[in-house]
N, CA, C and O atoms as a GROMACS GRO file, in nm:
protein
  480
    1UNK      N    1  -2.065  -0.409  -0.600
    1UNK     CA    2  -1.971  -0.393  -0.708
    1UNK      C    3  -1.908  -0.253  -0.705
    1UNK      O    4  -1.785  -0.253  -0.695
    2UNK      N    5  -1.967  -0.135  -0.712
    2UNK     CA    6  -1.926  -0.015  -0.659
    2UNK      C    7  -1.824   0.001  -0.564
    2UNK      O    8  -1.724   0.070  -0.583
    3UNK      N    9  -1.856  -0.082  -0.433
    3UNK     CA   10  -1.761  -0.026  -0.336
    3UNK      C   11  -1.594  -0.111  -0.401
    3UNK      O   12  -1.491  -0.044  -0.406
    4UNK      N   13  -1.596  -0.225  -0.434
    4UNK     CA   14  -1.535  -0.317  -0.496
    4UNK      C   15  -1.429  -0.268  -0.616
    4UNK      O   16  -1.310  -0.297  -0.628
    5UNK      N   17  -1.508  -0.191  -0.692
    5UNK     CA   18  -1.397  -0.146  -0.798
    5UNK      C   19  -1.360  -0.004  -0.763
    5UNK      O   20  -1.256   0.046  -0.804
    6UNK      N   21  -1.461   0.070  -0.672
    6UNK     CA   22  -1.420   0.209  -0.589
    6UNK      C   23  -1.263   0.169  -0.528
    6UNK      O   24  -1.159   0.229  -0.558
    7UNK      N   25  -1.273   0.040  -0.425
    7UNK     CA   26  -1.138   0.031  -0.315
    7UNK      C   27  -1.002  -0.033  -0.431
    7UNK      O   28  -0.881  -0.026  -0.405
    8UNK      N   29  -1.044  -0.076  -0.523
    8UNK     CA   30  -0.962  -0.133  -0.585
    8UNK      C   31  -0.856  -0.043  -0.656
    8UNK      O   32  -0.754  -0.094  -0.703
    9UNK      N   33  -0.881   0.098  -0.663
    9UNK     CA   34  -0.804   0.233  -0.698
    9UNK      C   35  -0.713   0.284  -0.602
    9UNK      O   36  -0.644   0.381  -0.635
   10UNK      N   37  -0.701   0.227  -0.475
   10UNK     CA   38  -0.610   0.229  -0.392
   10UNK      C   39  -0.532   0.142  -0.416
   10UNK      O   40  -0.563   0.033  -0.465
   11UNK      N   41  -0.386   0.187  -0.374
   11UNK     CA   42  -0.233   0.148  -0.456
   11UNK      C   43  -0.235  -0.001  -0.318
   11UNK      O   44  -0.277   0.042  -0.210
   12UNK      N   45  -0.208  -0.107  -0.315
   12UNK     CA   46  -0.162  -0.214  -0.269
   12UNK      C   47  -0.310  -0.276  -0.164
   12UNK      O   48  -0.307  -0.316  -0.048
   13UNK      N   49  -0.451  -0.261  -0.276
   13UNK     CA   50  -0.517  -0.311  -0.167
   13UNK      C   51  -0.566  -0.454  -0.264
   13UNK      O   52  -0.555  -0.480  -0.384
   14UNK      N   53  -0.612  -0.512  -0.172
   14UNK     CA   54  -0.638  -0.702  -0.191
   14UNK      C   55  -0.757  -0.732  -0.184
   14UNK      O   56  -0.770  -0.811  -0.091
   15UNK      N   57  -0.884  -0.705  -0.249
   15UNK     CA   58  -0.992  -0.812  -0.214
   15UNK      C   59  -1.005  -0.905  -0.232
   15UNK      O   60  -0.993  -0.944  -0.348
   16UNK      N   61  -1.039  -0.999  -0.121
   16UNK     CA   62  -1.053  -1.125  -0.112
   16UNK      C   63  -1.132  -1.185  -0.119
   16UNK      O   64  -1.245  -1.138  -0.106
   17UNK      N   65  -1.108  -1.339  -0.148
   17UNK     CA   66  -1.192  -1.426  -0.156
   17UNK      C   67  -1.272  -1.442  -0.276
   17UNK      O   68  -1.336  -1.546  -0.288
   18UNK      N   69  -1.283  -1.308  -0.412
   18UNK     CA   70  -1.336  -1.327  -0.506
   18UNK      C   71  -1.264  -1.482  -0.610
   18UNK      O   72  -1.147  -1.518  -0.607
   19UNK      N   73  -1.366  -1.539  -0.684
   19UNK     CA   74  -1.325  -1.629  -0.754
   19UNK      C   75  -1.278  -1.599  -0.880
   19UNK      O   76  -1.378  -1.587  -0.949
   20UNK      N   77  -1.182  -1.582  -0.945
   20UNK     CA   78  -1.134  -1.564  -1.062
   20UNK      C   79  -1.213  -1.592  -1.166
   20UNK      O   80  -1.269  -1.701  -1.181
   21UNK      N   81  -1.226  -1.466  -1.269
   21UNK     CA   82  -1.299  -1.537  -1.402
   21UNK      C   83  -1.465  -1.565  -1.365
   21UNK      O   84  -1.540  -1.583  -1.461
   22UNK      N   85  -1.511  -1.568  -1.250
   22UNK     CA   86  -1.676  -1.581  -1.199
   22UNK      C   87  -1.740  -1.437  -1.193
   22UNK      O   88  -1.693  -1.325  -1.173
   23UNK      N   89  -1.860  -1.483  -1.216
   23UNK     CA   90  -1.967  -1.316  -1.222
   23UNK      C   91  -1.958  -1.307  -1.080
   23UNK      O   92  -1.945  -1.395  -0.994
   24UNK      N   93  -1.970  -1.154  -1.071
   24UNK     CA   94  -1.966  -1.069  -0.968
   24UNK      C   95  -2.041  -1.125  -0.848
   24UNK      O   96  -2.164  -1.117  -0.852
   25UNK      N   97  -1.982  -1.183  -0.736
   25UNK     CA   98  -2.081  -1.197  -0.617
   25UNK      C   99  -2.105  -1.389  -0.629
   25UNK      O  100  -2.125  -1.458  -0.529
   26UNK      N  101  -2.098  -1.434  -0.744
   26UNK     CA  102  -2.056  -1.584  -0.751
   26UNK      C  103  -1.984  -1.662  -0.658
   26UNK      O  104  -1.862  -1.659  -0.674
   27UNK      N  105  -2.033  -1.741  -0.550
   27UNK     CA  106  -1.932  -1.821  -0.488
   27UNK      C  107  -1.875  -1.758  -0.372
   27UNK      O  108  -1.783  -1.809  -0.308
   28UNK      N  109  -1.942  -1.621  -0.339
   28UNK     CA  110  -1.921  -1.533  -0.171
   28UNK      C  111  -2.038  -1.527  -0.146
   28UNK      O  112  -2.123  -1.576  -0.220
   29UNK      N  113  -2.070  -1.453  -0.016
   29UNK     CA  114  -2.166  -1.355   0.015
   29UNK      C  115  -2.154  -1.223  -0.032
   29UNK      O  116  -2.080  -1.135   0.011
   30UNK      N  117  -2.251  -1.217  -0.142
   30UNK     CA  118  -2.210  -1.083  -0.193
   30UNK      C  119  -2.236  -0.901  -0.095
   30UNK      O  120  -2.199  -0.786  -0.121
   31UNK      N  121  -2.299  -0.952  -0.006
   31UNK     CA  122  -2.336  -0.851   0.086
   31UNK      C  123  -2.198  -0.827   0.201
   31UNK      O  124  -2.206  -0.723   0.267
   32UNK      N  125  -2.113  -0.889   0.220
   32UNK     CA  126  -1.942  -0.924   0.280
   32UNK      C  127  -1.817  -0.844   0.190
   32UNK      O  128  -1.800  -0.869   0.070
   33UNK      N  129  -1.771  -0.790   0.230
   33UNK     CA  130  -1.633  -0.752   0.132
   33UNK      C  131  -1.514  -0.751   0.229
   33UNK      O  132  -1.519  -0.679   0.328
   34UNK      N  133  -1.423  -0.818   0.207
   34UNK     CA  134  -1.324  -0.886   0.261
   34UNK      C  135  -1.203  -0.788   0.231
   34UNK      O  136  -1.172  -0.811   0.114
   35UNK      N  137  -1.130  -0.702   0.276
   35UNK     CA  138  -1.028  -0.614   0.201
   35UNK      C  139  -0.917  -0.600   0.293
   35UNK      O  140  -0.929  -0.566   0.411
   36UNK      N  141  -0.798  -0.631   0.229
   36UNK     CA  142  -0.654  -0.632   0.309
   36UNK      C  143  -0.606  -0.486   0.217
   36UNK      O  144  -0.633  -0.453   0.102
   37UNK      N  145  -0.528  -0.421   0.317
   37UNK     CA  146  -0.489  -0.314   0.312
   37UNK      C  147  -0.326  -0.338   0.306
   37UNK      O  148  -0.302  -0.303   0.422
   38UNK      N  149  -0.209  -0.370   0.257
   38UNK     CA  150  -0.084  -0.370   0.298
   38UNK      C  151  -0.024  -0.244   0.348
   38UNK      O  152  -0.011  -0.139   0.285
   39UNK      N  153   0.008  -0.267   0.458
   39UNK     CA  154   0.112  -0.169   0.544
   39UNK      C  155   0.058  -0.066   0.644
   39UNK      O  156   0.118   0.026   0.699
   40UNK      N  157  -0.111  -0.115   0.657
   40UNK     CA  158  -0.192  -0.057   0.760
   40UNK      C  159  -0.245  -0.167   0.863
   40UNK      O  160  -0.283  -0.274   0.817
   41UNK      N  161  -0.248  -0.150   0.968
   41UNK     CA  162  -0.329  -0.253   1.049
   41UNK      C  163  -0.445  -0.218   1.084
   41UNK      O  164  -0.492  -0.114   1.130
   42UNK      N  165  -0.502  -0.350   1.049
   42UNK     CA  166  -0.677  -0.317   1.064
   42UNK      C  167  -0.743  -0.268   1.156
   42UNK      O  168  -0.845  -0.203   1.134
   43UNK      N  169  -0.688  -0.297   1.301
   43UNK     CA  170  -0.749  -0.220   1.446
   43UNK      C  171  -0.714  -0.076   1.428
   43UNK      O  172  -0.793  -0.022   1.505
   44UNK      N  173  -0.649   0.014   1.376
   44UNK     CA  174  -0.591   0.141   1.350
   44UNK      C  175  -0.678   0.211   1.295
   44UNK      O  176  -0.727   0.314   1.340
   45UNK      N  177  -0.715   0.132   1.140
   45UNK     CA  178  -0.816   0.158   1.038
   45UNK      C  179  -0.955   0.169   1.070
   45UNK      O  180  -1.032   0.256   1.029
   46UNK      N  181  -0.982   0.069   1.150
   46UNK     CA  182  -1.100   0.069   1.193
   46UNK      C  183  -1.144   0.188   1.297
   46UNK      O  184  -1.239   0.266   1.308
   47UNK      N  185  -1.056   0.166   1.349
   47UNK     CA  186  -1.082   0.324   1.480
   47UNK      C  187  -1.084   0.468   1.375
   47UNK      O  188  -1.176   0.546   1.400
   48UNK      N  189  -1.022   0.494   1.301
   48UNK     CA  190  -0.999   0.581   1.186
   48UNK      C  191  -1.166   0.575   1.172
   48UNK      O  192  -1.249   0.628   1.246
   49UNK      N  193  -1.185   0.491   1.052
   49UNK     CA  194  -1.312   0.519   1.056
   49UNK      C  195  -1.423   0.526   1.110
   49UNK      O  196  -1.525   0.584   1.071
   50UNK      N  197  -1.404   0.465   1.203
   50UNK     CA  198  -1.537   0.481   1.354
   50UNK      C  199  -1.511   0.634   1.377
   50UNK      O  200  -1.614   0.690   1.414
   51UNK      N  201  -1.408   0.713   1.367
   51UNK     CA  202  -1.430   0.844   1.376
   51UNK      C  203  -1.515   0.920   1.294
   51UNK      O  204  -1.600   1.004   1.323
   52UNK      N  205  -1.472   0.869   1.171
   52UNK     CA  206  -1.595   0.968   1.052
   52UNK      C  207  -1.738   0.900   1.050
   52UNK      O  208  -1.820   0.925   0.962
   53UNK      N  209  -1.772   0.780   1.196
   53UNK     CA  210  -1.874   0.771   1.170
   53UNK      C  211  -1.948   0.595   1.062
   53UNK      O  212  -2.063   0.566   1.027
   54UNK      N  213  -1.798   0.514   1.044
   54UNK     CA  214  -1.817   0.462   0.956
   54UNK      C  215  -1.770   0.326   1.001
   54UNK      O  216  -1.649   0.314   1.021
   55UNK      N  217  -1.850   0.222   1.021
   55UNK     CA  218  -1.846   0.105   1.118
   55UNK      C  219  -1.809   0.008   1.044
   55UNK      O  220  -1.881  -0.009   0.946
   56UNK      N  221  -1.695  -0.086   1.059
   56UNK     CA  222  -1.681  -0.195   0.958
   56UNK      C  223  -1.586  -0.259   1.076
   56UNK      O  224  -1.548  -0.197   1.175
   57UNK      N  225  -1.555  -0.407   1.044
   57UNK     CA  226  -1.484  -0.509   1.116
   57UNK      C  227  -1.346  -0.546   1.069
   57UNK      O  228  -1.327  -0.546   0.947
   58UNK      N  229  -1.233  -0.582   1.160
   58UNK     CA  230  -1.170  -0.663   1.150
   58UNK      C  231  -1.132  -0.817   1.145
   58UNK      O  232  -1.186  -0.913   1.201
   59UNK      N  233  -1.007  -0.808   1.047
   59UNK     CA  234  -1.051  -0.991   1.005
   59UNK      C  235  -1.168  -1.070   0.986
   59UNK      O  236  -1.220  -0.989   0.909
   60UNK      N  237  -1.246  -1.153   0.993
   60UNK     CA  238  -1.310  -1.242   0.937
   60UNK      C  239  -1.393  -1.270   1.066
   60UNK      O  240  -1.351  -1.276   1.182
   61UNK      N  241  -1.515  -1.285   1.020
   61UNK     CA  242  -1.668  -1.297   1.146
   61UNK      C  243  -1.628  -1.438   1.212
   61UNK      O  244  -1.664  -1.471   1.325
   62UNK      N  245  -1.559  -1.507   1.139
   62UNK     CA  246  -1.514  -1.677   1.232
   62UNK      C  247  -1.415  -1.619   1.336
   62UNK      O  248  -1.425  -1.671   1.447
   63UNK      N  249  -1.318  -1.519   1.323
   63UNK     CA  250  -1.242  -1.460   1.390
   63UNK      C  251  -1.279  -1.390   1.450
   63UNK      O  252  -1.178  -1.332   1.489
   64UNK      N  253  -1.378  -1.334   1.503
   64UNK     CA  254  -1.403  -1.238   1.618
   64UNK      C  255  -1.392  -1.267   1.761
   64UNK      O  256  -1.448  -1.357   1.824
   65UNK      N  257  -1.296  -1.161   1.808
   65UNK     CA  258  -1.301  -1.173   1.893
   65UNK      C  259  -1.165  -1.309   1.957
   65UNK      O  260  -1.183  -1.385   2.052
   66UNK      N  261  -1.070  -1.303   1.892
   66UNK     CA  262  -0.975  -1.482   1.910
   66UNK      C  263  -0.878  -1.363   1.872
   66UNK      O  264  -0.911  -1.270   1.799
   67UNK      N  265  -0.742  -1.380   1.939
   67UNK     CA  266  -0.610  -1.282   1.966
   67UNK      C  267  -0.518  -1.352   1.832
   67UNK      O  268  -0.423  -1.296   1.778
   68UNK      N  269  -0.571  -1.478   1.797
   68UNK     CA  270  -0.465  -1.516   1.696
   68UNK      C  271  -0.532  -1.503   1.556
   68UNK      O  272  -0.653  -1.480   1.545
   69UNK      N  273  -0.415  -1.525   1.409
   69UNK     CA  274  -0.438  -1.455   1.290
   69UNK      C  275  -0.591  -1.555   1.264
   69UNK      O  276  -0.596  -1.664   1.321
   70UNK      N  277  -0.689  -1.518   1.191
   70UNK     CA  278  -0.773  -1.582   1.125
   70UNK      C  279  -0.763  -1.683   1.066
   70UNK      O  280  -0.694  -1.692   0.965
   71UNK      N  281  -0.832  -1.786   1.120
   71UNK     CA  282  -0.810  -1.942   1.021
   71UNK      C  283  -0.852  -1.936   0.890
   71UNK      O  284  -0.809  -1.997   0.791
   72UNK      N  285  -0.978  -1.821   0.905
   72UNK     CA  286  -1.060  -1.805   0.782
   72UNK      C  287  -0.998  -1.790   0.631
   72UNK      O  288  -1.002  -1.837   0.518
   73UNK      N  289  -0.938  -1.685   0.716
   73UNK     CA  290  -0.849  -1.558   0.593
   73UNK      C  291  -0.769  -1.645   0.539
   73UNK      O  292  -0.770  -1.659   0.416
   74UNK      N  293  -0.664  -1.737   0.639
   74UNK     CA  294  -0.565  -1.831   0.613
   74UNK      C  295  -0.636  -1.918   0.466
   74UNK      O  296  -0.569  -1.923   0.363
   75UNK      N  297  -0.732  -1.962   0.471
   75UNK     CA  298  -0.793  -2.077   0.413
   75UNK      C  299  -0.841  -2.028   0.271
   75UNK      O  300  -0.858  -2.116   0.187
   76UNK      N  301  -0.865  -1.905   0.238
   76UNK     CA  302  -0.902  -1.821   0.182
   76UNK      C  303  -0.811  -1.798   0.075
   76UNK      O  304  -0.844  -1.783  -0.042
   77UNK      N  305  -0.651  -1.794   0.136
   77UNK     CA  306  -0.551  -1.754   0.080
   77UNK      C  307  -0.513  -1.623   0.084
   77UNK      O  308  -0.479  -1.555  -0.014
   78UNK      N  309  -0.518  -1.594   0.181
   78UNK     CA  310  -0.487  -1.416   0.200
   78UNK      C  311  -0.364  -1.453   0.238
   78UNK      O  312  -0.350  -1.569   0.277
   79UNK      N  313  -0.261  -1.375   0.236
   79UNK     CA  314  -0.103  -1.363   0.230
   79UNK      C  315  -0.105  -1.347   0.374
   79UNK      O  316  -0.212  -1.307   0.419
   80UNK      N  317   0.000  -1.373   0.466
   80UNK     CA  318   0.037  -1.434   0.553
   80UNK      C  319   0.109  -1.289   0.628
   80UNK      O  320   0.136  -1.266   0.746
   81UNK      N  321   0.126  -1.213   0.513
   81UNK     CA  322   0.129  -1.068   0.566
   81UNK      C  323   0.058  -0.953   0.610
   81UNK      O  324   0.085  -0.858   0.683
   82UNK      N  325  -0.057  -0.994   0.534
   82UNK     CA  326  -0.192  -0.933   0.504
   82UNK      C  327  -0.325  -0.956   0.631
   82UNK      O  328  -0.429  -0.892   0.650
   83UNK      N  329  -0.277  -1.052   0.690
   83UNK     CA  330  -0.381  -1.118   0.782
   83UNK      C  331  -0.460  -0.986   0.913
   83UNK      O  332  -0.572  -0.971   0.962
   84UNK      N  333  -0.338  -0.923   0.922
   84UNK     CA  334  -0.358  -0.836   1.048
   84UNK      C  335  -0.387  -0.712   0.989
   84UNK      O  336  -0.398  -0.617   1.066
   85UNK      N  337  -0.408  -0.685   0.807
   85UNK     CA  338  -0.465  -0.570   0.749
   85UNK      C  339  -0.550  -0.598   0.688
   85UNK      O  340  -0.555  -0.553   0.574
   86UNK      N  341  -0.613  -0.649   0.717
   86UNK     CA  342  -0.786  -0.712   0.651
   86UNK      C  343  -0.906  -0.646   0.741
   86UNK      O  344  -0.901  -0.653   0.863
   87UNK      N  345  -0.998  -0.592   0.684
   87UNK     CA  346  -1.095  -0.523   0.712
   87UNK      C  347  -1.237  -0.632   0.632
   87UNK      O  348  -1.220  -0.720   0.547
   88UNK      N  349  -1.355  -0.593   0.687
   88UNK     CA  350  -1.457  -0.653   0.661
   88UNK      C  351  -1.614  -0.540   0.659
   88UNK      O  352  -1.689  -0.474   0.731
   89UNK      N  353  -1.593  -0.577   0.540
   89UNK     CA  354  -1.705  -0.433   0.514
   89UNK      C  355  -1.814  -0.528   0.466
   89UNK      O  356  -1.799  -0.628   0.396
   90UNK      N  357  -1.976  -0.453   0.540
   90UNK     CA  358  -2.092  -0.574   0.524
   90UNK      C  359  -2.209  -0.422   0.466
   90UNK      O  360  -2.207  -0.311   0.519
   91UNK      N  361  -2.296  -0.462   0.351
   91UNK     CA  362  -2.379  -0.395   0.288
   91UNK      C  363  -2.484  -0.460   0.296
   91UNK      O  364  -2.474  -0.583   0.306
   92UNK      N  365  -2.614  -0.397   0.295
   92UNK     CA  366  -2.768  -0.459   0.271
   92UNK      C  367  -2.839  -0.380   0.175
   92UNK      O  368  -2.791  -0.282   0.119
   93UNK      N  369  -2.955  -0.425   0.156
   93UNK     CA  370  -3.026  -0.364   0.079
   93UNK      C  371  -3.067  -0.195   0.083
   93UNK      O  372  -3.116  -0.136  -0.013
   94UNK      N  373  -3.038  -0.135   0.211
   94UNK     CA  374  -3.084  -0.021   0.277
   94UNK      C  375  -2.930   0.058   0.222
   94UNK      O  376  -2.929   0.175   0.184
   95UNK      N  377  -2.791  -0.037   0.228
   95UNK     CA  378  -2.724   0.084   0.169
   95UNK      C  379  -2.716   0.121   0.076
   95UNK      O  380  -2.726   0.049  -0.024
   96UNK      N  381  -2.691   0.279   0.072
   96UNK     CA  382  -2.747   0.369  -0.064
   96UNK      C  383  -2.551   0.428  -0.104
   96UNK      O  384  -2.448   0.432  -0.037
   97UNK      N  385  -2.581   0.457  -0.226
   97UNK     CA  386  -2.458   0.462  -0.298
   97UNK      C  387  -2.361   0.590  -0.264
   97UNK      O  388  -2.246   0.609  -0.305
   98UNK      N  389  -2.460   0.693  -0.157
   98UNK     CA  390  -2.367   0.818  -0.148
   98UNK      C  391  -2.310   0.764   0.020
   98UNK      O  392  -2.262   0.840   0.104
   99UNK      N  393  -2.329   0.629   0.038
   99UNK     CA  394  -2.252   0.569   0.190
   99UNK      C  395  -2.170   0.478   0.146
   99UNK      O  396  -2.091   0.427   0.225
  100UNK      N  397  -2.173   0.435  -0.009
  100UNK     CA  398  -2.076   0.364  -0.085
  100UNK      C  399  -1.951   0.481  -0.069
  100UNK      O  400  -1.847   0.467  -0.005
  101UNK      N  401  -1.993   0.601  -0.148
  101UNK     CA  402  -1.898   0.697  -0.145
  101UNK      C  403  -1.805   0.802  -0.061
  101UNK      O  404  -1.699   0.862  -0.076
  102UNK      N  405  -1.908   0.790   0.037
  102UNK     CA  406  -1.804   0.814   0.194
  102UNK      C  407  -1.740   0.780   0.235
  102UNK      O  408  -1.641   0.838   0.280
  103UNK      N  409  -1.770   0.653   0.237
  103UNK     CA  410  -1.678   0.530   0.286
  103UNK      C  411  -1.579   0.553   0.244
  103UNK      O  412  -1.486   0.585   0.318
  104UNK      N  413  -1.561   0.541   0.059
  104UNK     CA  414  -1.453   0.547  -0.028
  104UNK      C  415  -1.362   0.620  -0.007
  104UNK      O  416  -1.242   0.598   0.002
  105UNK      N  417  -1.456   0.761   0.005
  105UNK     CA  418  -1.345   0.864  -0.005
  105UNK      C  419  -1.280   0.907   0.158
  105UNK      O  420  -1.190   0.988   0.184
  106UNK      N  421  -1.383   0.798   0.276
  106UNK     CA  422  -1.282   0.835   0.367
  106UNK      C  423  -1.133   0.732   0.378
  106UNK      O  424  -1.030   0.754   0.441
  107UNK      N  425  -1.165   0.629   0.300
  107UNK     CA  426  -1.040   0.540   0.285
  107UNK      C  427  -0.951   0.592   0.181
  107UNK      O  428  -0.834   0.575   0.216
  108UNK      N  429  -0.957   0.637   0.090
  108UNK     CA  430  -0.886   0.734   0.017
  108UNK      C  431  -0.820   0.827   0.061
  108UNK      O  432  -0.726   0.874  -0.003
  109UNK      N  433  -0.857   0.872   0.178
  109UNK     CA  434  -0.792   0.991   0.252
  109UNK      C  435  -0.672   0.936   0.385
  109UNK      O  436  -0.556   0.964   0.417
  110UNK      N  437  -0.790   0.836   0.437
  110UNK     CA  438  -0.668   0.801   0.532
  110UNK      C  439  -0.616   0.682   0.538
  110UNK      O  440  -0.586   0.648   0.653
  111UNK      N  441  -0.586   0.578   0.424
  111UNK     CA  442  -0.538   0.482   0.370
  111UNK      C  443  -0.411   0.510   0.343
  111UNK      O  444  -0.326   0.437   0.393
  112UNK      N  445  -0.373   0.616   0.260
  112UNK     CA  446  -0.220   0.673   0.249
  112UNK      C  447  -0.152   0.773   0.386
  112UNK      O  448  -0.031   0.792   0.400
  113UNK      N  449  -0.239   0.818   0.459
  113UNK     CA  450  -0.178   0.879   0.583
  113UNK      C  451  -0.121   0.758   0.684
  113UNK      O  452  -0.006   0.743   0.727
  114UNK      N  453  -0.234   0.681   0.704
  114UNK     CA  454  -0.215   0.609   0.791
  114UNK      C  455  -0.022   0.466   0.763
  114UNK      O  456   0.070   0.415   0.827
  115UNK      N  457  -0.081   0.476   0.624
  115UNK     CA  458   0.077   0.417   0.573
  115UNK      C  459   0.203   0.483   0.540
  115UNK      O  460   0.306   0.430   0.501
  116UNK      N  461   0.172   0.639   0.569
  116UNK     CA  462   0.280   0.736   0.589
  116UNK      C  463   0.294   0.738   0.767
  116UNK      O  464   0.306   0.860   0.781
  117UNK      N  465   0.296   0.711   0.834
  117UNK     CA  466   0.320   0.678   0.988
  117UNK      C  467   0.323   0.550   0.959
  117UNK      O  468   0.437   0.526   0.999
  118UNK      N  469   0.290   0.464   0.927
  118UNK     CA  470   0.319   0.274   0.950
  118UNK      C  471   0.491   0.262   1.002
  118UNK      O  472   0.566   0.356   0.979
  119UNK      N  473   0.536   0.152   1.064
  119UNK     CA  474   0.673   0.119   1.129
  119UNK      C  475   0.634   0.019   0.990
  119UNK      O  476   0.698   0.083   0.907
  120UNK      N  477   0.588  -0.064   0.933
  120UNK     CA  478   0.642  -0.171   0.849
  120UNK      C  479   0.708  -0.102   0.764
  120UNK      O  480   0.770  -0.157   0.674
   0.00000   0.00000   0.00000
């Protein structure tokens, strides 16, 4: 829930797959966080943060590794724009809340750089 309403303070981002109106973690894997970024692409983002150290996936675990958009995401209802700025962030019991906050604040930092260079 943390990282969830943390990313949600960034200007045009999308988490997905939550069910409207359902308690927190209802009807997903709550340990999965599904997040489209508009006007960043996720292979970019991801290398970004593999620099500070901070490992997370592109598109959807049915999609790994397949050159075309995610069936997953598609099915999901993620916007048709959004498909190729979706990131996949996975938590366990072992993560602790000041790796909630790194995370955050390294997407906070280079979430708006990276969409100040974007061609879209």
């Amino acid at each position: 829930r943390r990282f969830i309403e943390g990313v949600r303070e960034l200007d045009q981002v999308t988490v997905n797959g939550l069910l409207p109106d359902a308690p927190y973690g209802e009807g997903t894997a709550a340990h999965i966080v599904s997040v489209s970024f508009a006007g960043v692409r996720s292979e970019v983002l991801l290398h970004a943060l593999e620099d500070k150290g901070i490992y997370v996936s592109a598109g959807s675990a049915c999609s790994a590794h397949k050159p075309q958009p995610s069936a997953t995401l598609k099915a999901i209802g993620v916007d048709k724009s959004l498909l190729d700025s979706t990131m996949r962030f996975s938590f366990s019991v072992f993560t602790t809340e000041e790796e909630i906050d790194v995370c955050l604040r390294a997407l906070y930092n280079i979430v708006p750089m990276l969409r100040r260079y974007s061609r879209r």
